[in-house]
C-alpha positions as semicolon CSV with decimal commas, in nm:
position;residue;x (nm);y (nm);z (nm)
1;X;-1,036;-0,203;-1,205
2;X;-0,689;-0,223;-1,106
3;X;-0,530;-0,308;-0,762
4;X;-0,192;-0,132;-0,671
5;X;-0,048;-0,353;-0,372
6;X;0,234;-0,262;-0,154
7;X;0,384;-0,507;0,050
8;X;0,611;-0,369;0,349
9;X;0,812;-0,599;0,607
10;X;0,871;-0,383;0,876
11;X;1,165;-0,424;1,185
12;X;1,039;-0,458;1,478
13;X;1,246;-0,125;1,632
14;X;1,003;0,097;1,418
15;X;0,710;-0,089;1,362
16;X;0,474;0,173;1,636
17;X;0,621;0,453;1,450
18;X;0,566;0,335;1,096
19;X;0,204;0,204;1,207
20;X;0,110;0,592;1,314
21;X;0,275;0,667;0,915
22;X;0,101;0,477;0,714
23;X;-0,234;0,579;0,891
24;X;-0,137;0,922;0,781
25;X;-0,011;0,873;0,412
26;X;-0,284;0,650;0,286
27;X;-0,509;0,927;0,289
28;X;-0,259;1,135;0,120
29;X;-0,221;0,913;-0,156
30;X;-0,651;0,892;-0,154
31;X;-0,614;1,244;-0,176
32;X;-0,457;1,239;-0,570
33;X;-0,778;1,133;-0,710
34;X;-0,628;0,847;-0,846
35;X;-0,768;0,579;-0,638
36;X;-1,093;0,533;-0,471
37;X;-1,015;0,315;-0,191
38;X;-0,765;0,145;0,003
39;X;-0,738;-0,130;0,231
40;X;-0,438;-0,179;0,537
41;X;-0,410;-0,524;0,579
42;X;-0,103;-0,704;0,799
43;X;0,021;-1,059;0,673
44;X;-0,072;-1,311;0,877
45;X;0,160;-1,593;0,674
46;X;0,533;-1,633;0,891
47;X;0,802;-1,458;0,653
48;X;1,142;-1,599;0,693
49;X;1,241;-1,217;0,771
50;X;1,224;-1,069;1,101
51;X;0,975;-0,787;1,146
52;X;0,614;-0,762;1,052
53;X;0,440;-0,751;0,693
54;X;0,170;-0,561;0,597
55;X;-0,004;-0,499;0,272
56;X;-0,171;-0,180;0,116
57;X;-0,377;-0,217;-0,132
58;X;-0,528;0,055;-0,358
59;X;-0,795;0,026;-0,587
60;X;-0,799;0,230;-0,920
61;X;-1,055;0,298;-1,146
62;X;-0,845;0,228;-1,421
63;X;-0,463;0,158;-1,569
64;X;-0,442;0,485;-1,692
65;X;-0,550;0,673;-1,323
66;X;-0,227;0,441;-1,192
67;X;0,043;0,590;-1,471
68;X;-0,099;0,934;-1,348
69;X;-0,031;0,850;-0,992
70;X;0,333;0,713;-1,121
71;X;0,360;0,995;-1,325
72;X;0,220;1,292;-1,098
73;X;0,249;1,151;-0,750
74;X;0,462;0,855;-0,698
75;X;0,780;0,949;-0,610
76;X;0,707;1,279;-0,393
77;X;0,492;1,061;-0,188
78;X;0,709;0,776;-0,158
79;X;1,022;0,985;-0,015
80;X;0,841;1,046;0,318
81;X;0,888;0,662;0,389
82;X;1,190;0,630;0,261
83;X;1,357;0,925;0,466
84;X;1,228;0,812;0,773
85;X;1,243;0,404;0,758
86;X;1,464;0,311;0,441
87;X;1,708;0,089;0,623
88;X;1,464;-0,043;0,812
89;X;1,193;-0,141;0,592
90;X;1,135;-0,332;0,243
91;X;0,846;-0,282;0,005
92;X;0,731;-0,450;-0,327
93;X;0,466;-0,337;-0,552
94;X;0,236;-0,537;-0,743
95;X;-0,046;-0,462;-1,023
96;X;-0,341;-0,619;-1,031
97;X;-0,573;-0,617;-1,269
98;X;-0,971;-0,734;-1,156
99;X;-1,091;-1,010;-1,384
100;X;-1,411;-1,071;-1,156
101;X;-1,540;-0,995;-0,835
102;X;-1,812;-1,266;-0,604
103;X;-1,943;-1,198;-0,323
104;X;-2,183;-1,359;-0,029
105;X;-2,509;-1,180;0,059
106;X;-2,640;-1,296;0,444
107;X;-2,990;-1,228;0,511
């Protein structure tokens, strides 16, 4: 398994609006195929930047399901973002690849 991770800081002066966005384009990148789940998760450690961070992290089935979503998916579904909050947002992306999963069971 593979985990694609975006990191966004986010200014403050659009932070509502891009909240209501990413609730809306994380099912449209589900929608590809390419990954089968995804998890919204804000960064709780203080960043030396203004704004807010969150991260997004999508789970593939496999490296080769990720190169389809660069290669087929990517960049058409990135521009929405980056039209409406380029100069006011940064993102980083990250590949992860799943050596080994635990978990806890509670009875």
């Amino acid at each position: 398994m593979i985990i694609y991770n975006v990191t966004i800081n986010i200014d403050e002066s659009i932070h509502e609006d891009w909240l209501i966005w990413i609730k809306e384009h994380i099912p449209q990148v589900l929608a590809t195929g390419k990954f089968i789940e995804a998890k919204l998760t804000r960064v709780l450690v203080e960043e030396e930047m203004d704004g807010k961070t969150y991260s997004v992290q999508y789970r593939a089935k496999s490296r080769k399901d990720l190169e389809a979503y660069y290669r087929e998916d990517a960049e058409r579904l990135r521009q929405d973002g980056l039209t409406r909050f380029s100069d006011k947002m940064l993102a980083f992306r990250t590949e992860l690849e799943i050596v080994d999963e635990y978990s806890v069971t509670f009875n």
